[in-house]
C-alpha positions as CSV (number, residue, x, y, z in Angstrom):
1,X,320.9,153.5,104.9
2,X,321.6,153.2,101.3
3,X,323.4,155.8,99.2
4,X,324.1,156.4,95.6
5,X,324.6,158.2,92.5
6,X,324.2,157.6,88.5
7,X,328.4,157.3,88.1
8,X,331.0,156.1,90.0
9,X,332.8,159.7,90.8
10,X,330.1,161.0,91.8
11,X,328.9,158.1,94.5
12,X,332.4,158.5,95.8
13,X,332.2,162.4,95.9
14,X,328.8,161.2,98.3
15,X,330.7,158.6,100.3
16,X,333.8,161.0,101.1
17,X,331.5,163.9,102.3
18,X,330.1,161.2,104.9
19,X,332.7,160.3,105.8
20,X,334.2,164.1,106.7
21,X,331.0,164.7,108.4
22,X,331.4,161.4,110.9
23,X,334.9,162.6,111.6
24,X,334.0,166.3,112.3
25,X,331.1,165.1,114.6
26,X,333.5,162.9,116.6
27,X,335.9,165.9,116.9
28,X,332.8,167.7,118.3
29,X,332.8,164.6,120.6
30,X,335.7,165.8,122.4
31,X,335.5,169.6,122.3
32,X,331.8,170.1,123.0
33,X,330.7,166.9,124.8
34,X,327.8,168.6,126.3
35,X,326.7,170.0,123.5
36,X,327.2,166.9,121.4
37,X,325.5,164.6,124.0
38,X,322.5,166.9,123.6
39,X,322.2,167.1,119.8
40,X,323.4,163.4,119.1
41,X,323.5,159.7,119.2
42,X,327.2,158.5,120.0
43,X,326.7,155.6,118.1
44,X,327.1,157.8,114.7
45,X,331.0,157.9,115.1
46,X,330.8,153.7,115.1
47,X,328.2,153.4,111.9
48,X,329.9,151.2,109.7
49,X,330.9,153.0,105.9
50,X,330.7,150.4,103.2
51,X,331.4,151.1,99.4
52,X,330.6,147.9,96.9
53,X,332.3,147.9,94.0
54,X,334.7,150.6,94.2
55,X,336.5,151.3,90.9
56,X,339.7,152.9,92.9
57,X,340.8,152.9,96.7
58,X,338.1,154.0,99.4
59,X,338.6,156.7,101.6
60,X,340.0,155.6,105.6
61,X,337.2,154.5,107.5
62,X,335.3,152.8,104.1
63,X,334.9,149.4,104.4
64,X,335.4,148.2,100.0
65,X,332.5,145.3,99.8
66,X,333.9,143.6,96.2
67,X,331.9,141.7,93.2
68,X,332.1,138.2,93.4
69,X,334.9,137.4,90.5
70,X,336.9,139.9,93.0
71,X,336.1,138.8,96.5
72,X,339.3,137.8,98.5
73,X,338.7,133.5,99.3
74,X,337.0,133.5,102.5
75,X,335.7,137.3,102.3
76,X,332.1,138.1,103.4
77,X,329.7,138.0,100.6
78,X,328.6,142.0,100.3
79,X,324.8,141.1,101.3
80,X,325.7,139.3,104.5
81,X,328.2,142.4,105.3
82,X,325.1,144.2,105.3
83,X,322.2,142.5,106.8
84,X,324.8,141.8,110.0
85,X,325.4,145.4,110.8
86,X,322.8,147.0,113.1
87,X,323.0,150.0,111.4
88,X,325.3,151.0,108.2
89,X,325.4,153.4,105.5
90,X,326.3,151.5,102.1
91,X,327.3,153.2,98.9
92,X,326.7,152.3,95.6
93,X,325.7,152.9,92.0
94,X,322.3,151.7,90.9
95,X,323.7,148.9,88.5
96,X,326.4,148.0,91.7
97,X,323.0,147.1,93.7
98,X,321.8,145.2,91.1
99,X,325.1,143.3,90.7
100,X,325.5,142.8,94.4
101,X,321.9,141.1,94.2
102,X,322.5,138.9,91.7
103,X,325.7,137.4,93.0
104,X,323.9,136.6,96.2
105,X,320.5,135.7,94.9
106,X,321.1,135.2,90.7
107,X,317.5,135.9,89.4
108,X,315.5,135.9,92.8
109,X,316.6,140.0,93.5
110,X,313.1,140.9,94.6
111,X,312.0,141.1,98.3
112,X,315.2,140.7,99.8
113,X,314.2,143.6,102.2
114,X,317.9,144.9,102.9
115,X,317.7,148.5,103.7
116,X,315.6,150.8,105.7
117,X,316.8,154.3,103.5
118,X,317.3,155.1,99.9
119,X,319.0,158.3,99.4
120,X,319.8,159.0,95.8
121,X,321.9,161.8,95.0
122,X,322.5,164.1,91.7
123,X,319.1,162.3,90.5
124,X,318.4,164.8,87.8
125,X,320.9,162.7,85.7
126,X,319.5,159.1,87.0
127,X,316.6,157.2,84.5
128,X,313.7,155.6,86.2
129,X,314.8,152.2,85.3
130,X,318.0,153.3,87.3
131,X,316.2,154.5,90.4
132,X,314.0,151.3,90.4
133,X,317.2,149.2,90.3
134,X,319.1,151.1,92.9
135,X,315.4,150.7,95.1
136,X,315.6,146.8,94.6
137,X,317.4,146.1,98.5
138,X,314.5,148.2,99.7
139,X,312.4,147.5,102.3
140,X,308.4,148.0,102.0
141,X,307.7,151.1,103.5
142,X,311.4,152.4,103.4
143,X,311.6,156.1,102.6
144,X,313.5,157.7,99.6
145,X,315.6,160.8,99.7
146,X,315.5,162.2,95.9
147,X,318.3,165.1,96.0
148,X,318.8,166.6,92.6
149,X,318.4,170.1,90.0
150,X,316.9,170.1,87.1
151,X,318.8,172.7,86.1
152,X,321.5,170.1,85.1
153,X,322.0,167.8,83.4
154,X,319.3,165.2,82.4
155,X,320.2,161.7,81.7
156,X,321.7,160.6,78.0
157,X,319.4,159.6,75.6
158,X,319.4,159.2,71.5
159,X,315.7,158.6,70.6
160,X,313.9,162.0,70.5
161,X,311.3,160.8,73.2
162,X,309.4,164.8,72.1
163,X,308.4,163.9,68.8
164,X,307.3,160.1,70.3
165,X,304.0,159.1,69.0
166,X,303.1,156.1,71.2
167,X,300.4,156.8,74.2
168,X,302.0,154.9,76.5
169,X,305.4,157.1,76.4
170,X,302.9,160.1,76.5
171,X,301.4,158.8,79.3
172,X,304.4,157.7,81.4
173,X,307.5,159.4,80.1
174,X,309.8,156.9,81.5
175,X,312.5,158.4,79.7
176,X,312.6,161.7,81.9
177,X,314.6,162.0,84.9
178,X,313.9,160.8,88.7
179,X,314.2,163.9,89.6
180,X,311.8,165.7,87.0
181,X,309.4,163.1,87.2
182,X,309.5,163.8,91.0
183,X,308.9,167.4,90.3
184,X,305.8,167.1,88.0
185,X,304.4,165.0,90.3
186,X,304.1,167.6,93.6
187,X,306.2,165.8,95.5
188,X,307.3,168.0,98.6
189,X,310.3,169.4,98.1
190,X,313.1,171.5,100.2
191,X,315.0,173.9,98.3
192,X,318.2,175.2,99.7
193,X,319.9,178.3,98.9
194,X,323.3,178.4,99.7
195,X,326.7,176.6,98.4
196,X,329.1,175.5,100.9
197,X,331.4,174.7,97.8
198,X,331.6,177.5,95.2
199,X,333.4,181.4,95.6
200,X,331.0,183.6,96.0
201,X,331.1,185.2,93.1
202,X,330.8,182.2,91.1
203,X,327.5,181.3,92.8
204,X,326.4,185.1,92.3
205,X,326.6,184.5,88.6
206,X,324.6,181.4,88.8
207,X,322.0,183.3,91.0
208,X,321.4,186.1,88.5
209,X,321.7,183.9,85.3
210,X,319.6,180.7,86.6
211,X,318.1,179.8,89.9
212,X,316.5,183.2,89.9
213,X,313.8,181.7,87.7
214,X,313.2,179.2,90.5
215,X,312.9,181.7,93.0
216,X,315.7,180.9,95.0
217,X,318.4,183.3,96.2
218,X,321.7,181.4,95.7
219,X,324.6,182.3,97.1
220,X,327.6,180.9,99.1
221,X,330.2,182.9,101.5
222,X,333.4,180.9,100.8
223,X,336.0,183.3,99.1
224,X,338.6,181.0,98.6
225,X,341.3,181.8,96.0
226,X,344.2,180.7,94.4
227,X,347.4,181.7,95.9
228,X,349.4,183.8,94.1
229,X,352.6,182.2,92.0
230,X,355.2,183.9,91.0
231,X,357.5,184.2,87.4
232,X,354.6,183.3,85.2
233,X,354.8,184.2,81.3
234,X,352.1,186.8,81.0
235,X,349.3,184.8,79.6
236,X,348.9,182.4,82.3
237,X,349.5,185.0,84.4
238,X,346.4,186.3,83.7
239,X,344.0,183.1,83.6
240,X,345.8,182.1,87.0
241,X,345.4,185.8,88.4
242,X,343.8,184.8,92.1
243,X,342.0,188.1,92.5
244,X,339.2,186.9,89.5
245,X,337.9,183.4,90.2
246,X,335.7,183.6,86.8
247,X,338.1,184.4,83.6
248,X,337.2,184.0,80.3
249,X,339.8,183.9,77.9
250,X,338.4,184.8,74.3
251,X,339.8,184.1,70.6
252,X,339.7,184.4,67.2
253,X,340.0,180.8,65.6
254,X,336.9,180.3,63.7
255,X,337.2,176.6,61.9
256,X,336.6,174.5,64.6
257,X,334.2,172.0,65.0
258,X,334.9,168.7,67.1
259,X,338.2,169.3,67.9
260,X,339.9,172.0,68.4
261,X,343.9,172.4,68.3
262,X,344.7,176.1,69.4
263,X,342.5,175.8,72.7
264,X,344.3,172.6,73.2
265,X,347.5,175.0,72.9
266,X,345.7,177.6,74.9
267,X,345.1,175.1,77.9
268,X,348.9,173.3,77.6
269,X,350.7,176.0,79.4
270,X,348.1,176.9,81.7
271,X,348.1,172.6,82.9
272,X,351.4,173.0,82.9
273,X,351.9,175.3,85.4
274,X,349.5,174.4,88.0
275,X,351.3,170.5,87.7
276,X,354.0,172.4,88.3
277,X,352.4,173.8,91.6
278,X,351.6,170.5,93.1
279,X,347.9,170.5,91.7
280,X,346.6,166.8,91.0
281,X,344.4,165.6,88.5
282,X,341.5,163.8,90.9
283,X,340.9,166.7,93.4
284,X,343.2,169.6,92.0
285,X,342.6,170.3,88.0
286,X,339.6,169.3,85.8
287,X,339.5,169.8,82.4
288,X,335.7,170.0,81.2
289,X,335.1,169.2,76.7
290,X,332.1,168.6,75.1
291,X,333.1,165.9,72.6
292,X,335.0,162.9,72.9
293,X,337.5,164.4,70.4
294,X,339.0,167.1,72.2
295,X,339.2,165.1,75.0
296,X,341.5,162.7,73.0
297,X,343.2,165.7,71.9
298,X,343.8,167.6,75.3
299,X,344.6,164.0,77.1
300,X,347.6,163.6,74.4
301,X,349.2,166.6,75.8
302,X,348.8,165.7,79.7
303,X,350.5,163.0,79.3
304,X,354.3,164.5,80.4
305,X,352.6,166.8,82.8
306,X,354.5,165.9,86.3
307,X,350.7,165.7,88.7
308,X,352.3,163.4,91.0
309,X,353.8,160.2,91.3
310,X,351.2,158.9,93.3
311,X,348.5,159.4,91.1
312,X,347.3,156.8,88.8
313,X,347.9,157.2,85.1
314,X,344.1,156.4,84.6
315,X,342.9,159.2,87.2
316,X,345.1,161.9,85.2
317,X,343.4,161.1,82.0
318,X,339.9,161.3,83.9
319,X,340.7,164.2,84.9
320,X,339.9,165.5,81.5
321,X,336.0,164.3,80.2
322,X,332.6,165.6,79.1
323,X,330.4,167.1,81.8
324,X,328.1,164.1,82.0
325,X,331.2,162.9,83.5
326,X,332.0,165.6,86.3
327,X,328.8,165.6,87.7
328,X,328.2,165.3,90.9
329,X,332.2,166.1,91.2
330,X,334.1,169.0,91.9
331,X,338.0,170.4,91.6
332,X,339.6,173.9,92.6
333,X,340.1,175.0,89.4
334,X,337.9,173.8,86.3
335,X,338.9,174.4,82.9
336,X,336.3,174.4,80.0
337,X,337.2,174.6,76.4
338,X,334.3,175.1,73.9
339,X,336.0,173.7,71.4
340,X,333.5,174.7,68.8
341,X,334.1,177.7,66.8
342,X,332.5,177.4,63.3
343,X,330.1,180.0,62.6
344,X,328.3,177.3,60.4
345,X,328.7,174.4,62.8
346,X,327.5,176.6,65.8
347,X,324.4,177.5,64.0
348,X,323.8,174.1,62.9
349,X,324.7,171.9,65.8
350,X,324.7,174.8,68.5
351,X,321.8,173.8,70.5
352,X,324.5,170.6,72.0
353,X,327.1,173.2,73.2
354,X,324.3,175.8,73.9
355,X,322.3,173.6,76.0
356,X,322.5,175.9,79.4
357,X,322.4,173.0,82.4
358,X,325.7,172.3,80.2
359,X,327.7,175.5,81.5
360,X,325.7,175.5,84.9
361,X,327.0,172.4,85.4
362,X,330.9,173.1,84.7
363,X,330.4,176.1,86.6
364,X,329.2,174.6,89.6
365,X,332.4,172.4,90.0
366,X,335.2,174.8,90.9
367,X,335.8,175.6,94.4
368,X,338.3,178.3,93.8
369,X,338.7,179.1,90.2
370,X,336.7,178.3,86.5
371,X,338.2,179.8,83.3
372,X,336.2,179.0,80.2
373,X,338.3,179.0,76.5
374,X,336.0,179.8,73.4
375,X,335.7,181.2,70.5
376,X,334.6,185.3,69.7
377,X,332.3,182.8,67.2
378,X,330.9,181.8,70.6
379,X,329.4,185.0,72.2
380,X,328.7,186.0,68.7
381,X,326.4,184.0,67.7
382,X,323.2,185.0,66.1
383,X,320.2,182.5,65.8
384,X,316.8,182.7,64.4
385,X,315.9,179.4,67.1
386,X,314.4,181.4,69.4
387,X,315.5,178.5,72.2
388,X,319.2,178.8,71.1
389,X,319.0,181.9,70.6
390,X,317.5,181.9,74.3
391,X,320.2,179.3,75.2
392,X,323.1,181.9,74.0
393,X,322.4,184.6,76.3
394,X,323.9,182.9,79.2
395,X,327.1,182.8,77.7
396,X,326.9,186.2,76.4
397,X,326.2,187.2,79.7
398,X,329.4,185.7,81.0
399,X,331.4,187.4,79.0
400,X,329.8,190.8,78.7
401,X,328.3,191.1,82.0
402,X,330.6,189.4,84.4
403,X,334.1,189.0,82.9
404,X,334.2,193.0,81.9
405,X,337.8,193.3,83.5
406,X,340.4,193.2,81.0
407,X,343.6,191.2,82.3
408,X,345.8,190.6,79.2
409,X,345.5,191.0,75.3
410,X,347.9,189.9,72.2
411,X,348.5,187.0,69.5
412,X,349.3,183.6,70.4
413,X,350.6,181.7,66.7
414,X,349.1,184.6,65.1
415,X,345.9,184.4,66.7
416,X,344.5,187.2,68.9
417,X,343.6,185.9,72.4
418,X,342.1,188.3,74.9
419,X,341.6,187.5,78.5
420,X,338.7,189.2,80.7
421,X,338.4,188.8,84.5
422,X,335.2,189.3,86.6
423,X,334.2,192.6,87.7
424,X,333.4,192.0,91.9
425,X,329.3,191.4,92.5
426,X,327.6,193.7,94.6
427,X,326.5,191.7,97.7
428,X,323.6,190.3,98.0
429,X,321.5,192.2,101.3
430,X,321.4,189.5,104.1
431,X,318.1,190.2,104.5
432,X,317.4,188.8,101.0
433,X,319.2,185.6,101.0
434,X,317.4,182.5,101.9
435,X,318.6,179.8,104.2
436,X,319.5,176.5,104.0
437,X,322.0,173.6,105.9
438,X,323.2,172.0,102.1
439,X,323.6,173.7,98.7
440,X,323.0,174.1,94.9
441,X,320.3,171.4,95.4
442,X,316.3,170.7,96.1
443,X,315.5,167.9,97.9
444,X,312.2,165.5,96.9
445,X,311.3,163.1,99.8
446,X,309.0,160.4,99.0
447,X,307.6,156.9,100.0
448,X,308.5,153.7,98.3
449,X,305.0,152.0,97.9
């Protein structure tokens, strides 16, 4: 079985899930044997984890499968690894197939016939020439798993495909998604309801503000929260509070455009502390921007935060990137600064910051707590586009619907700063919440040929 995502982070997010899952089922093993001799195959806790190309360390139990310029002499050439294992699941991105491929085959990629099972995960971001490249391995008839939302985000592209006047990108619209194409086409789909990752609050949000318009009854029942920390100055205080997984924290700096230095000062304290509390930059803080700029910016001052000695320099700075980046990720507390603040700007270049599978993104990656730093500019903002003016509501909804609690108020460097905390959701009636085994996702299953 083949596995994979568009990035790197997000392929190893996949890989580490499979890997918890083997190990609970072999704990099941011994507690329940009856049971699990009735429900499963033994031969699950044996199947073989491989990850080509890793970028980092793999997870115990992954077997790394390397490119050729940095195979060990005498290792096993990735292909043969995997056409000698009975069964296997193999993780990779779509341009890691492709490479592993090549090295074995050069040109001659096609018809190798490697895999029985393409499962392709957070496929609203991944192109069509990516999904064919991660299908080369494919056998004939081998089935494909398309798991994905298009209420995320699509993949990156600078032409503006819309406005394209050639029939043949009419016709074919090569430049849309996997997963949207998927969708247009009828392809049966599962939709599951429930998150087995986000507080429930935090999926109550999403429910009311998005997947509603598709119908489905989101939720999740985790209500895991920060633990409390004590002798904190009175702003962080407040962001950190554990009893308000959703803060917003709202200010009054209105000349911002790609970079902006007081949320940079805004977030400083608030990294500070949670370094402070043991919280690591690849599983414990993420830090979400929407220009390369502020990244730059808010990187510069992580730079003497103590996350860890045991952490690689490279993992702390990733730790800090544009959502395209964090898909498919997660961390138990998410920062997001808006950076933008311009009244001008907003209206003139809003529709980027604006764009909603943006924020539903970011605020689908916290497990335990998401505080999002903007401008008053922000929730203020007034268009005559009716789709950003469309787009705008969902923030203003955060704010003024949601975050109503006030937690703290004053000036920071002569700048007024408020911070509001989420009023509790009413629960949702069980009888009104849909099932489902996996969350925040739909599932498209197709056949290749």
């Amino acid at each position: 079985v083949q596995v994979g995502c568009k990035t790197h982070a997000a392929t190893d997010v996949l890989l580490e899930n499979l890997v918890m899952a083997r190990d609970h089922l072999a704990r099941w093993q011994i507690a329940a044997p009856e049971i699990f001799a009735e429900f499963f195959d033994s031969r699950l806790i044996d199947v073989p984890l491989f990850r080509f190309a890793p970028r980092a360390g793999v997870a115990d139990g992954v077997v790394p499968l390397y490119k050729k310029v940095e195979q060990p002499a005498g290792a096993t050439r990735p292909t043969d690894a995997i056409a000698a294992a009975r069964w296997c699941v193999v993780a990779s991105t779509p341009g890691g197939v492709y490479r592993a491929l090549n090295d074995r085959w050069g040109k001659a990629i096609f018809g190798r016939n490697l895999t029985d099972c393409l499962v392709l995960d957070e496929a609203s971001q991944l192109g069509l020439p990516e999904a064919l490249m991660a299908a080369l391995p494919l056998k004939p008839a081998a089935p494909i798993i398309v798991v994905g939302d298009h209420r995320q985000m699509p993949p990156i592209v600078k032409h503006d495909w819309e406005a394209e006047p050639r029939r043949t990108f009419l016709a074919y619209q090569t430049y849309r998604s996997l997963f949207e194409t998927l969708r247009r086409r009828g392809v049966p789909m599962v939709q599951f309801a429930r998150s087995f990752r986000l507080h429930t609050e935090m999926a109550e949000f999403l429910r009311q503000e998005i997947y509603r318009l598709d119908g489905i009854a989101y939720h999740s029942r985790r209500r895991d929260l920060l633990a409390p920390i004590a002798g904190l100055e009175s702003f962080v205080e407040a962001v950190l509070t554990p009893e308000h997984p959703l803060v917003v924290v709202v200010h009054d700096e209105r000349s911002s455009q790609l970079r902006n230095q007081f949320e940079q000062q805004l977030i400083t304290p608030v990294l500070q502390t949670l370094a402070a509390e043991g919280f690591n930059a690849t599983t414990g803080i993420g830090i979400v921007v929407p220009h390369r700029a502020q990244r730059a910016l808010v990187q510069d001052a992580m730079r003497d935060l103590p996350i860890g000695d045991d952490v690689d320099p490279e993992a702390i700075f990733a730790a800090v990137d544009t959502i395209e980046r964090f898909q498919g990720g997660e961390r138990k507390v998410i920062l997001i600064s808006a950076t933008e603040s311009d009244p001008a700007y907003l209206l003139a270049a809003g529709k980027f910051l604006y764009d909603p599978r943006r924020l539903t993104v970011a605020l689908s990656r916290a497990t335990h707590k998401l505080v999002l730093i903007a401008s008053r500019s922000v929730f203020d903002l007034f268009s005559a586009d009716d789709e950003m003016f469309q787009n705008a509501q969902l923030w203003k909804h955060l704010l003024r619907r949601t975050c109503t609690v006030p937690l703290w108020a004053d000036e920071i460097a002569g700048t007024r700063v408020e911070v509001w905390g989420n009023a509790e959701a009413p629960l949702l009636m069980e009888s009104t919440v849909a099932t489902g085994r996996d969350a925040e996702r739909a599932v498209l299953i197709g056949e290749r040929g």
